[in-house]
C-alpha positions in Angstrom: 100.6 116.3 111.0 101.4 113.6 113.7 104.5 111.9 113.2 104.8 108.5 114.3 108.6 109.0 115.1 108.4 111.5 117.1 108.6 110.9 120.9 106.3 113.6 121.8 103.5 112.9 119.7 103.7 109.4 120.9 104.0 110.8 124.3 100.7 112.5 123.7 99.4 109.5 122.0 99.7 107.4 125.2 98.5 110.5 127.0 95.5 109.7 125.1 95.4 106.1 125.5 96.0 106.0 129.0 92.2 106.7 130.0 91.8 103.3 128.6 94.6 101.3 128.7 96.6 102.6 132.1 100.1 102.9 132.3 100.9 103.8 128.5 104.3 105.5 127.9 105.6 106.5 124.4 107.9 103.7 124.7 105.0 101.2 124.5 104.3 103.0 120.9 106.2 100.9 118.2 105.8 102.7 114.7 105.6 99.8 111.9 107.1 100.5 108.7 105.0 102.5 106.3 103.1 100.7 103.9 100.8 103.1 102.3 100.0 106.6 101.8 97.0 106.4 104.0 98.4 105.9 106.8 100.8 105.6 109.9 100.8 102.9 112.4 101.6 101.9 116.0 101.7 98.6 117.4 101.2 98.1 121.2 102.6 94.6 121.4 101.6 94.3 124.9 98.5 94.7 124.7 98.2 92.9 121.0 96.9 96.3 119.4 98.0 98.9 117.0 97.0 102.3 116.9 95.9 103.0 113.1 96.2 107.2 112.4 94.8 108.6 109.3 96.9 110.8 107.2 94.7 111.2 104.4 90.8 110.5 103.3 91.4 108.7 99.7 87.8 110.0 99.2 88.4 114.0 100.0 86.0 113.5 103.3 86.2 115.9 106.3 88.3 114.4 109.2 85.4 113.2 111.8 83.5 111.7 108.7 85.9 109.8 107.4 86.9 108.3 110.6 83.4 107.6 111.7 83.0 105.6 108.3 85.9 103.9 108.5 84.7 102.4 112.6 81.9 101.3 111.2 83.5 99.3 108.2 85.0 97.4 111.1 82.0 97.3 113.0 80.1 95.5 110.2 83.0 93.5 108.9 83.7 91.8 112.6 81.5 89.1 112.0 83.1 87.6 109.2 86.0 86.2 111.4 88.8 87.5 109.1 89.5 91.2 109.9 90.6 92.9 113.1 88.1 93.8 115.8 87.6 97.7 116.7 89.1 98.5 120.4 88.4 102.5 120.4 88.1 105.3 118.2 89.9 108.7 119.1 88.1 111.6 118.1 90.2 114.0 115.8 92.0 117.1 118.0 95.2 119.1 117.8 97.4 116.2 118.2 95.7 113.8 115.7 94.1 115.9 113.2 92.1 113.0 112.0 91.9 110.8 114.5 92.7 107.2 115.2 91.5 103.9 115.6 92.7 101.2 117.6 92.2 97.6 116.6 93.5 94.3 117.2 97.3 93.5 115.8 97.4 90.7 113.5 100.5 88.8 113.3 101.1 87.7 109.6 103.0 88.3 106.6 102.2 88.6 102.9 100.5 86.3 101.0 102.5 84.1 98.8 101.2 83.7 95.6 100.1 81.7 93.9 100.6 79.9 96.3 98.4 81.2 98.7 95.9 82.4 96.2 92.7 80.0 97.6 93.2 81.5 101.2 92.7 84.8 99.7 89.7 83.5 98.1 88.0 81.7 101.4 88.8 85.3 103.0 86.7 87.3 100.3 84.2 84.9 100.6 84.0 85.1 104.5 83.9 89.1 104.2 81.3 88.5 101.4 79.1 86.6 103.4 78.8 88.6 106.4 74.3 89.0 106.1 73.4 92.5 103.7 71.3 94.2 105.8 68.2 96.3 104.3 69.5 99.7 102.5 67.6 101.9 105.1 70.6 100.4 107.8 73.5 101.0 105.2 74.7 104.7 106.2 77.3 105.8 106.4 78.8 102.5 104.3 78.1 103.8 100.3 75.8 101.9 98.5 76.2 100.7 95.4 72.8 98.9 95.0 70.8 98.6 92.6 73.4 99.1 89.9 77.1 98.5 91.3 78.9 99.1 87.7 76.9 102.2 87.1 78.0 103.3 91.1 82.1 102.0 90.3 81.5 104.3 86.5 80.7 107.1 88.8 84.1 107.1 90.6 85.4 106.6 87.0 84.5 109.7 86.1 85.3 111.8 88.7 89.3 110.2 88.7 89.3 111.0 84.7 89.3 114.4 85.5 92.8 113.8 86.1 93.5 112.8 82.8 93.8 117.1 81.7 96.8 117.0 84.1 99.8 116.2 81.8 98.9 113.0 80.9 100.5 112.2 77.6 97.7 112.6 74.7 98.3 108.7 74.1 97.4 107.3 77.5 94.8 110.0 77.7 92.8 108.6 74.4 93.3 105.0 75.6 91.6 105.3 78.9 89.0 107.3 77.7 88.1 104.8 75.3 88.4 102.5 78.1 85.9 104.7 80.2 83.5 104.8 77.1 83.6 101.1 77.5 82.6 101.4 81.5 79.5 103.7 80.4 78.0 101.1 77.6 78.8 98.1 80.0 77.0 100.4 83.0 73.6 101.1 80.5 73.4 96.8 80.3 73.9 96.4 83.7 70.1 98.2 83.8 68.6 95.6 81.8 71.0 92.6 82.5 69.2 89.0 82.7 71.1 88.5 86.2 70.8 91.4 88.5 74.4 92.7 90.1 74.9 90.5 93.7 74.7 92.8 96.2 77.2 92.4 99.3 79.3 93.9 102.0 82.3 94.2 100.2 86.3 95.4 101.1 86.9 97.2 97.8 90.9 98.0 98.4 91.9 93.8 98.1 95.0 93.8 96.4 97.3 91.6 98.1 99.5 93.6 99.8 96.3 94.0 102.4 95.8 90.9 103.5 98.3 89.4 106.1 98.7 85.5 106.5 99.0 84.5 110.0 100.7 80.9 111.7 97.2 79.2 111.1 97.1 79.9 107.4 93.9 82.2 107.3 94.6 85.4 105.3 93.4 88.1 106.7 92.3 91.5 105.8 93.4 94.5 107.1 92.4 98.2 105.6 89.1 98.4 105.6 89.0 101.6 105.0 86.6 101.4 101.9 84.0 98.9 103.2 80.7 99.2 101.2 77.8 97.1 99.6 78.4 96.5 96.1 79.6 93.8 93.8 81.4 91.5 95.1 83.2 90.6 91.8 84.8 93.7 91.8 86.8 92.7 95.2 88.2 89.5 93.8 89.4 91.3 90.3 90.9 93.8 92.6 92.7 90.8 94.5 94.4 89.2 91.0 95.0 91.5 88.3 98.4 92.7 87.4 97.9 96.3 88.7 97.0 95.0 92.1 99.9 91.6 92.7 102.7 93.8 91.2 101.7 96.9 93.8 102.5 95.8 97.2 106.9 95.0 97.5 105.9 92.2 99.0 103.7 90.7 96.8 104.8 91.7 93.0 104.1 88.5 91.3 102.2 88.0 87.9 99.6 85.4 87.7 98.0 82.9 84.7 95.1 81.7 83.7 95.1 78.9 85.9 96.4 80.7 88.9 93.0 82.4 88.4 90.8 79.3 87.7 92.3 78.0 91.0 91.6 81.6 93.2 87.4 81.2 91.9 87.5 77.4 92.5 88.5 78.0 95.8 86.0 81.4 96.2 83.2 79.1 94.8 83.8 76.5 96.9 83.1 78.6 99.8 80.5 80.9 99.1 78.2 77.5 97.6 77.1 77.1 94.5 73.8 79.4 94.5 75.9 82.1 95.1 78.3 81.6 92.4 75.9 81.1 89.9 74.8 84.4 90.3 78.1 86.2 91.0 80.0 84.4 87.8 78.3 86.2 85.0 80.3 89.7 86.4 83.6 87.9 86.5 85.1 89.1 83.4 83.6 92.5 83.6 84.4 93.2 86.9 87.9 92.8 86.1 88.1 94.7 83.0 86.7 97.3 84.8 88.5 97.0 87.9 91.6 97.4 86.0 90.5 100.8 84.9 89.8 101.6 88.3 93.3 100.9 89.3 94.4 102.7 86.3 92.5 106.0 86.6 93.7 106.2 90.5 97.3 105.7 89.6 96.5 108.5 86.8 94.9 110.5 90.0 97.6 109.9 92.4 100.3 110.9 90.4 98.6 114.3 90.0 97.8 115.0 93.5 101.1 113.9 94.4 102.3 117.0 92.6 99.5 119.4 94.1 97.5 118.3 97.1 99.4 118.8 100.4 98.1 116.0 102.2 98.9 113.7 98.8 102.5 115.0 99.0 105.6 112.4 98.3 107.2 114.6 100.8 104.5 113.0 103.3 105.6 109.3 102.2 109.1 107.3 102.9 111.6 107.5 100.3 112.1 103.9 99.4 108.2 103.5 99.5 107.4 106.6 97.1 110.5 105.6 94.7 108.4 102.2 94.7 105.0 103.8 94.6 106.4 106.4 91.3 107.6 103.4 89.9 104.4 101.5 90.0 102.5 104.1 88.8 104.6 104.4 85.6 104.0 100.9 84.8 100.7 100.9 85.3 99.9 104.2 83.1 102.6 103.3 80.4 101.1 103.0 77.0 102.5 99.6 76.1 101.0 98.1 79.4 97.5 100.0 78.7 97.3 98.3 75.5 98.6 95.2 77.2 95.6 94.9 79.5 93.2 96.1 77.1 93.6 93.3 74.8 93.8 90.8 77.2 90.5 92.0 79.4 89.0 93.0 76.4 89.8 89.5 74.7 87.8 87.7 77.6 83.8 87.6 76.3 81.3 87.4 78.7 77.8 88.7 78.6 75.5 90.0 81.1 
């Protein structure tokens, strides 16, 4: 495994980067703080670039494939003016089992909410309104069309298999009851009076992904996930409680009108035509967003204890003590049944 730390694996990093960028010593390699489990990074402040290297594929693809997907979310996100531009992709070898990108550094910090909520909202809606191009051009980006939910009910699934491995029976029959829920609301989507918007979306928006820079634009940085689907899905993903109580620079709670301020500002930039058609999957985007988040904490938790690339040994002490810690809010019966009533509370029809 590469180890950012390590002076000769950034030695043969800049070995690397030298064919491009002349003149690279490991010196010039300055390992950021770890933020996720996905992975490390290396900023070359001279040159306004960091060096992003792959430690895992959150969705179990080979090396070579997961890297070539994730260039091309940045390709196709570039045009929306809020993420960082792709500089060079480094083909997975000996050194860098999966490879590397390298993209622009953007200086920021975390978003302050809620504060900040409305420049997290004109983001989305920049990365929202990038042009869908036909479905023949999609590949290798998923595609969600025609029917986003049933797609998201799909991934549902295949995390719940996690819910065999020593989850306690309690939280086990909650979610599943949940995911029953995700199945019924998946068969209306097929005969729903408004058809499921259809964009380039981020998918992994919680706040703790977006960096706010001197000019006050927010903007988005792991785009790891990119993929055409419901756009409604990224701005639950970018409010609810499992998602601003994640990052430890975030971790704030928000209201109701914290909320009506974040789609005010999101509707203000995406026009009123595509509101109109995007509202109606508000409230169950987020309801079943919040699963989502639920069922991956459910799935980390268990891979943490068996997959080798998943281990906590792999992660930073303080940011796996903070990461176990999350999880066991966010799986805890009394905040399952919290969320439930409140999402479940919220009518909307579709």
């Amino acid at each position: 495994m590469f180890d950012p730390h390590s002076a000769d694996h950034r030695g043969g990093l800049a070995d690397r980067l030298r064919a491009q960028w002349p003149g690279l010593t490991a010196a010039d390699l300055d390992p950021l703080p770890m933020k996720g489990v996905a992975h490390d990074h290396l900023a070359l402040h001279a040159l306004g670039l960091v060096v992003r290297v792959p430690r895992l594929s959150q969705w179990s693809m080979p090396a070579e494939a997961a890297l070539a997907y994730q260039a091309e979310g940045f390709r196709r996100l570039a045009p929306s003016g809020v993420t960082p531009g792709l500089q060079a992709v480094l083909p997975p070898d000996t050194l860098l089992p999966r490879g590397a990108l390298v993209v622009d550094f953007v200086a920021g910090r975390a978003p302050r909410l809620p504060d900040e909520l409305p420049a997290l909202a004109r983001t989305l809606a920049a990365i929202h309104r990038v042009p869908t191009i036909p479905p023949r051009r999609r590949p290798p980006l998923a595609d969600h069309a025609p029917n986003p939910i049933a797609a998201t009910v799909g991934l549902l699934d295949n995390h719940a298999g996690f819910l065999d491995d020593g989850v306690p029976p309690d939280v086990a029959r909650l979610l599943r009851d949940e995911l029953a829920w995700a199945h019924d609301l998946a068969r209306a989507a097929e005969n729903a009076a408004v058809s499921a918007p259809i964009t380039l979306v981020a998918t992994d928006t919680h706040p703790g992904n977006f960096l706010v820079g001197a000019d006050g634009i927010a903007r988005f940085v792991d785009l790891e996930k990119t993929l055409y689907g419901l756009p409604a899905i990224d701005l639950a993903h970018a409010t609810l409680y499992t998602s601003t109580q994640w990052d430890r620079e975030v971790m704030v709670t928000l209201d109701a009108d914290d909320l009506q301020r974040f789609h005010g500002a999101y509707a203000a930039a995406v026009g009123p035509a595509a509101w109109a058609r995007l509202e109606p999957w508000i409230v169950p985007a987020r309801r079943l967003t919040w699963l989502r988040t639920t069922l991956w904490a459910v799935r980390w938790r268990a891979l943490a204890a068996s997959d080798p690339d998943w281990s906590s040994d792999r992660v930073a002490p303080a940011l796996i003590a903070h990461i176990q810690g999350r999880v066991a809010d966010f799986t805890a019966p009394e905040t399952i049944a919290r969320m439930h009533a409140e999402l479940a509370s919220q009518s909307a029809t579709i």
